[in-house]
C-alpha positions in Angstrom: 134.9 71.5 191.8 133.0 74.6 191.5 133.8 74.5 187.9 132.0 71.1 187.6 129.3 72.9 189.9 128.9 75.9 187.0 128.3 73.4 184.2 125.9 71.5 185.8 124.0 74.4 186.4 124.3 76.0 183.1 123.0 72.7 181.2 120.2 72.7 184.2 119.5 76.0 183.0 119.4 75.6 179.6 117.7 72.4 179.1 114.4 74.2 181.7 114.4 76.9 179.2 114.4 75.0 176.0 112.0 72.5 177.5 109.6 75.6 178.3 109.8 77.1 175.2 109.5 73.5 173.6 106.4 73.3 176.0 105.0 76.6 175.1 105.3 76.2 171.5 103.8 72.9 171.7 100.5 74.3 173.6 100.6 77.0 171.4 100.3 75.1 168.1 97.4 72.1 170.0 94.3 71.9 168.6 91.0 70.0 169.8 91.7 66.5 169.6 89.0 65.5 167.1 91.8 67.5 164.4 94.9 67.1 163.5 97.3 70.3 163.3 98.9 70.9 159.6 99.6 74.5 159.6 100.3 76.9 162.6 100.1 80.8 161.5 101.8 82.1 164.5 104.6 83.8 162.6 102.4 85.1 159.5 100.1 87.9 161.6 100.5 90.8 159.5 99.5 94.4 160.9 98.2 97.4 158.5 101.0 100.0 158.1 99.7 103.2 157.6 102.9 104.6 155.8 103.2 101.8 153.0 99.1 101.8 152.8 99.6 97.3 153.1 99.9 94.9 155.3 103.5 94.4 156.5 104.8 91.3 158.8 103.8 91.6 162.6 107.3 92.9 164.6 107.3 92.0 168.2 109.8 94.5 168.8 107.9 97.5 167.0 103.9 96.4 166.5 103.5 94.9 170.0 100.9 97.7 171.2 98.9 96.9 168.2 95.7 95.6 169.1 94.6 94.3 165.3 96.2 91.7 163.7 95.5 90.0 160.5 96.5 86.9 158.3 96.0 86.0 154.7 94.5 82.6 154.7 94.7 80.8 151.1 91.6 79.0 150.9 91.9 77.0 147.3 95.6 75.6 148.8 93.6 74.9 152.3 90.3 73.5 150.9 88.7 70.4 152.5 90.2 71.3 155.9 89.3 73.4 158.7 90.6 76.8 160.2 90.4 76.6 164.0 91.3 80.1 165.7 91.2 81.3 169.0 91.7 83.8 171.2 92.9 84.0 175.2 91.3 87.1 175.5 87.5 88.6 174.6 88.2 89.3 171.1 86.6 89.8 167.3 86.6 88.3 164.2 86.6 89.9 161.1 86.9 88.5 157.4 87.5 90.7 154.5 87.4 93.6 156.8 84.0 92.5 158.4 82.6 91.6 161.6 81.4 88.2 161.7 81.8 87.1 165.3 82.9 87.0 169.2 85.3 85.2 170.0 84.9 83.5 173.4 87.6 83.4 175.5 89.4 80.0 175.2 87.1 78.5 173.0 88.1 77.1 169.6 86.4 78.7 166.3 85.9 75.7 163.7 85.7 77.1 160.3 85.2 75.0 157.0 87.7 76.4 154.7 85.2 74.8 151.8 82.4 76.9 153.0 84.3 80.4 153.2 85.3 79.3 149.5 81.9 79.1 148.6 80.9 82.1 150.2 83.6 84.6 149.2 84.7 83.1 145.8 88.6 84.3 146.9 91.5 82.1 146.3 92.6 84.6 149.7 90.5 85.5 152.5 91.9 88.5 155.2 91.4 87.1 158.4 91.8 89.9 161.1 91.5 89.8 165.1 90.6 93.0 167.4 91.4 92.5 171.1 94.4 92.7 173.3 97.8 93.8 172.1 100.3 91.4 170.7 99.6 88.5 168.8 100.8 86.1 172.1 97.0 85.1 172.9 96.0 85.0 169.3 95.9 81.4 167.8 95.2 80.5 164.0 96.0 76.9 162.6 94.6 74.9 159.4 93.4 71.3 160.7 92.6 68.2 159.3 89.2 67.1 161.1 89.8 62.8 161.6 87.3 60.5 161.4 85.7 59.6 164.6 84.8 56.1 164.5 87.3 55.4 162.0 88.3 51.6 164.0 85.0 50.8 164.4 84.4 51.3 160.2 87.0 49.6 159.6 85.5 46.6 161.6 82.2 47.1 159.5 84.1 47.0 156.4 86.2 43.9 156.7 83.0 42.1 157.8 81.0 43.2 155.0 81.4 42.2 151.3 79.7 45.2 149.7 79.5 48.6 151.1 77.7 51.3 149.6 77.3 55.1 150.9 75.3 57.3 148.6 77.2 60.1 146.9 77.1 63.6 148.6 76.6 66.4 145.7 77.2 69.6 146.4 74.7 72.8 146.6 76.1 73.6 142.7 76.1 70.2 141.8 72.0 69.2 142.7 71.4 72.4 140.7 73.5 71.6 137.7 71.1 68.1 138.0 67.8 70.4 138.3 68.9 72.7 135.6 69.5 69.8 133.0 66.6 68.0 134.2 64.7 71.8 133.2 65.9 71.8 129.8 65.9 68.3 128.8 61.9 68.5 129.7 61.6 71.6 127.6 63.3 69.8 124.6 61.1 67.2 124.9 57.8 69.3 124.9 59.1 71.4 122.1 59.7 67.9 120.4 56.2 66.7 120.8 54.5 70.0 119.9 55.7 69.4 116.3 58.1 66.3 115.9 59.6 67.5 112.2 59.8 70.9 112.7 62.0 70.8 115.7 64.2 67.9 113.9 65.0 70.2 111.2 65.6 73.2 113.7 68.4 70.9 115.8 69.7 69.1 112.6 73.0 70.6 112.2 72.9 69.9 107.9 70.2 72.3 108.0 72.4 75.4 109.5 74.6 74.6 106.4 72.0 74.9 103.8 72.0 77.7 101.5 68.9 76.4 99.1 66.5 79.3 99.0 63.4 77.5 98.7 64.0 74.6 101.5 64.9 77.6 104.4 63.6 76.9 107.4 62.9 80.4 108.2 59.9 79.8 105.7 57.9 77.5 108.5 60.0 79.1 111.7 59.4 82.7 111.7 61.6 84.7 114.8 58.0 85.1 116.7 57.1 81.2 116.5 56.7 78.9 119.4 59.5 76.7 118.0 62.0 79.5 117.9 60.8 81.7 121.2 61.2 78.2 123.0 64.4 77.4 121.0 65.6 80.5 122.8 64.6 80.2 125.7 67.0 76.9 125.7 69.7 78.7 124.5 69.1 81.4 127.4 69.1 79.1 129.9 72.0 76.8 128.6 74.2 80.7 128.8 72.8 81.7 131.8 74.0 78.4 133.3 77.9 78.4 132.1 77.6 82.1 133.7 76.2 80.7 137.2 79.2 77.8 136.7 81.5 80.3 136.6 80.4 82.7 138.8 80.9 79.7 141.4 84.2 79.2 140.3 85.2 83.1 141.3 85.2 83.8 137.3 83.4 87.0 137.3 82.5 87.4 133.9 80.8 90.7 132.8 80.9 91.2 136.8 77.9 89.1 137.0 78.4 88.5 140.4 76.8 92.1 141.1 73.2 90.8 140.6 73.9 87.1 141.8 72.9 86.8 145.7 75.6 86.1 147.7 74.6 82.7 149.3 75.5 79.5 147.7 72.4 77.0 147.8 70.4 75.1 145.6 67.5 77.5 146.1 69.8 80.8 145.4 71.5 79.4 142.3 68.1 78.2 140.5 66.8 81.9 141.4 70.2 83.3 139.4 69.6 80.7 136.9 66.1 82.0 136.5 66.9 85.5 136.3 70.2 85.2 133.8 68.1 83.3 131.1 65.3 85.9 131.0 67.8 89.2 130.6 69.7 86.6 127.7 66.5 86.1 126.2 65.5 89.8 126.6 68.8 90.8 124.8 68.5 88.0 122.1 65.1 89.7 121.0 66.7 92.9 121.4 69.6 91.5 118.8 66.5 90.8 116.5 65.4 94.1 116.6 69.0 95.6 116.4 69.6 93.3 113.2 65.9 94.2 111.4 67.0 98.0 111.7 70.0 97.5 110.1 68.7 95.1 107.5 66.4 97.5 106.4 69.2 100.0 106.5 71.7 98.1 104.1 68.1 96.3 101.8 68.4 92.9 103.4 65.4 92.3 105.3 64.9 89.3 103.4 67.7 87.5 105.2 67.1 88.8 108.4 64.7 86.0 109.5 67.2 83.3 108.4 70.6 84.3 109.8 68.8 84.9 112.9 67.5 81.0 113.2 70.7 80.3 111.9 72.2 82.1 114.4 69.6 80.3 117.3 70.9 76.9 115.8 74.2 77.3 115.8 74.1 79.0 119.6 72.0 76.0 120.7 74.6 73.2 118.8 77.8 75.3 120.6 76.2 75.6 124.7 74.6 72.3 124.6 78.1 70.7 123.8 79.6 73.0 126.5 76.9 72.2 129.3 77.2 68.8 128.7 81.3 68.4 129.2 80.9 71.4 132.2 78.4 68.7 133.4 80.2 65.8 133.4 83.7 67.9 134.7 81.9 69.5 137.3 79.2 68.0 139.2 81.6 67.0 142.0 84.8 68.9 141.7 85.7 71.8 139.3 89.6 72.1 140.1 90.5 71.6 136.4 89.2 74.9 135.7 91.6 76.4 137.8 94.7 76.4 135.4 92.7 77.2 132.4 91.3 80.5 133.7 93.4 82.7 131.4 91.9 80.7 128.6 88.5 80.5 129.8 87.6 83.5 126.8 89.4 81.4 123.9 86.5 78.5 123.2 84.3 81.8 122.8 86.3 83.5 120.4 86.5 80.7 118.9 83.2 79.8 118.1 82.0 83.2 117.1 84.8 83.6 115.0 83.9 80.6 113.3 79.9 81.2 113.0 80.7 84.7 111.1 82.7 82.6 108.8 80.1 80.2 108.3 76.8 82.8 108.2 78.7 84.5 105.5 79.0 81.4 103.2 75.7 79.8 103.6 73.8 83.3 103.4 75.5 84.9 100.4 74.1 84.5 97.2 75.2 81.8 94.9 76.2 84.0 91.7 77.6 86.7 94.0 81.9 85.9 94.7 82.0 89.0 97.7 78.7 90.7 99.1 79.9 93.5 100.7 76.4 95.0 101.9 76.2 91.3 104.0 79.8 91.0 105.3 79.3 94.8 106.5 75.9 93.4 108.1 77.9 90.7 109.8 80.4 92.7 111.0 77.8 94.7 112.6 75.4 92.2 114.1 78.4 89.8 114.8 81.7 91.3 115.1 81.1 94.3 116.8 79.0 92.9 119.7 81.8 90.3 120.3 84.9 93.1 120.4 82.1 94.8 123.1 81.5 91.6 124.9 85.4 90.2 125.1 86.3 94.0 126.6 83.5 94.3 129.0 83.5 90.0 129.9 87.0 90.7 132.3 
């Protein structure tokens, strides 16, 4: 009998201590009810060691004085959802080893994980809590956010035959729309300021022809409206693939040093705005560099026509590009994501190419190999790209 007694109060026991620890987890892990929980981080706190100079896993049994903790939350795996954290304590928030906030005692934090993408640019962010020791009060979980009236829409939906919402863009996306709108206009007006000339200039048969006395470097000097304008295209068509990128944490010749760190429609056009008028300064300074060394090597003569050659074939290359970035992008950039060891390659590419193809339509018909002009290629062309390819990563 007192046998039967012992096992009755063993499962007694053991059932009230799994049920509390089933309890406790379960309050642990419960998140406003306007979300739904996908992801606790409860057992990935991570607490700076310094003997191996990195965060190491948080060990009850060894880090529980320890009153910051910290998390890596992956933000391009998470995006679209939320990060609710919380703290039963008086505590602080820091991301990427900054104070952003006070966390009030019981009170949910609702972060978009969408908007710390856009304004770090990390595929990580370091997520860190300061407050009381152990990690026990500390709460961290990714969260879907549901719809609220979700029935109700339902309802709406079924009785309706047509239902349209208008398309939300995003901050990069109603710039992309501003910045085409801004060069299509200035195409235009460079059209109607001298219909023929401008033809000729974007006719891609011209770039190829070699005929001496039908250059168009004979009506478009360097220092003519057509061609400053013509550049000023072409700056504005780089400057936006580097603002496109930038947003896509592609930090190409570290850019993001002068690009402000919000991420509005008001901020990207000032970028925008900034990038084409130092690519514009340096194409004139490429002019200059390229008269010097013409002169140097006694061909000054073709110094005005590879440079609009070099214009054209610019402009034919980053229109094509901003047009498919465009049309890939102005919603959702994701495919970018797996090309981004091969972002360079279309580049090399291209420029590769153009020497190729200056060479052949600038060399003199009776002439097999020029070496004055290849070595002025290689100069004006070859050497700025090995510079550009090491200093772009």
């Amino acid at each position: 009998m007192k046998s039967i007694h012992s096992l009755l109060y063993l499962v007694v026991l053991t059932a009230s201590i799994f049920a509390g620890t089933v309890a406790r987890g379960a309050d642990r892990a419960l998140p406003p009810e306007q979300f739904f929980p996908i992801y606790d981080y409860h057992n990935d706190w991570l607490v700076y060691s310094n003997q191996y100079k990195n965060y190491v896993p948080f060990s009850k049994g060894i880090n529980e004085g320890t009153r910051s903790v910290s998390l890596y939350v992956d933000l391009l795996k998470n995006r679209r959802y939320y990060l609710l954290v919380k703290a039963e304590n008086e505590s602080y928030l820091f991301l990427e080893g900054s104070l952003q906030k006070k966390l009030i005692k019981d009170e949910w934090l609702e972060l978009s994980v969408d908007s710390l993408f856009r304004i770090y640019k990390k595929e990580e962010l370091l997520l860190s809590i300061y407050g009381n020791a152990g990690i026990d009060d500390k709460k961290a979980i990714i969260c879907h956010k549901k719809q609220q009236n979700f029935n109700s829409s339902i309802g709406k939906t079924a009785s309706t035959l047509i239902n349209i919402k208008p398309i939300n863009f995003s901050p990069f996306g109603n710039f992309s729309i501003i910045a085409m709108l801004v060069i299509l206009i200035l195409n235009v007006w460079i059209f109607n300021l001298n219909p023929l000339a401008f033809s000729r200039v974007i006719n891609p048969l011209e770039f190829f022809n070699n005929d001496p006395r039908e250059q168009l470097s004979k009506l478009n000097k360097p220092y003519s409206n057509n061609v400053i304008f013509l550049v000023i295209i072409v700056s504005m068509l780089m400057a936006f693939m580097l603002v496109f990128f930038a947003n896509n944490k592609l930090n190409l010749f570290s850019v993001s040093a002068i690009l402000s760190e919000e991420s509005n429609v008001i901020q990207f056009l000032i970028d925008f705005f900034i990038l084409s008028a130092i690519f514009f300064l340096l194409t004139y300074g490429k002019f200059i560099f390229m008269v010097l060394v013409g002169q140097m090597l006694n061909l000054d003569k073709l110094v005005d026509t590879l440079f609009l050659k070099i214009i054209q074939s610019s402009y034919f290359f980053y229109v094509a590009l901003f047009l498919l970035v465009f049309m890939l992008s102005v919603s959702n950039a994701m495919w970018l994501v797996p090309l981004r060891s091969y972002i360079l390659f279309p580049f090399l590419v291209f420029y590769i190419i153009r020497f190729i193809t200056l060479y052949v339509v600038t060399k003199p018909p009776a002439s097999f190999i020029n070496l004055y002009l290849f070595s002025y290629l290689c100069v004006i062309e070859i050497i700025p790209l090995i510079i550009g390819i090491k200093f772009a990563m």
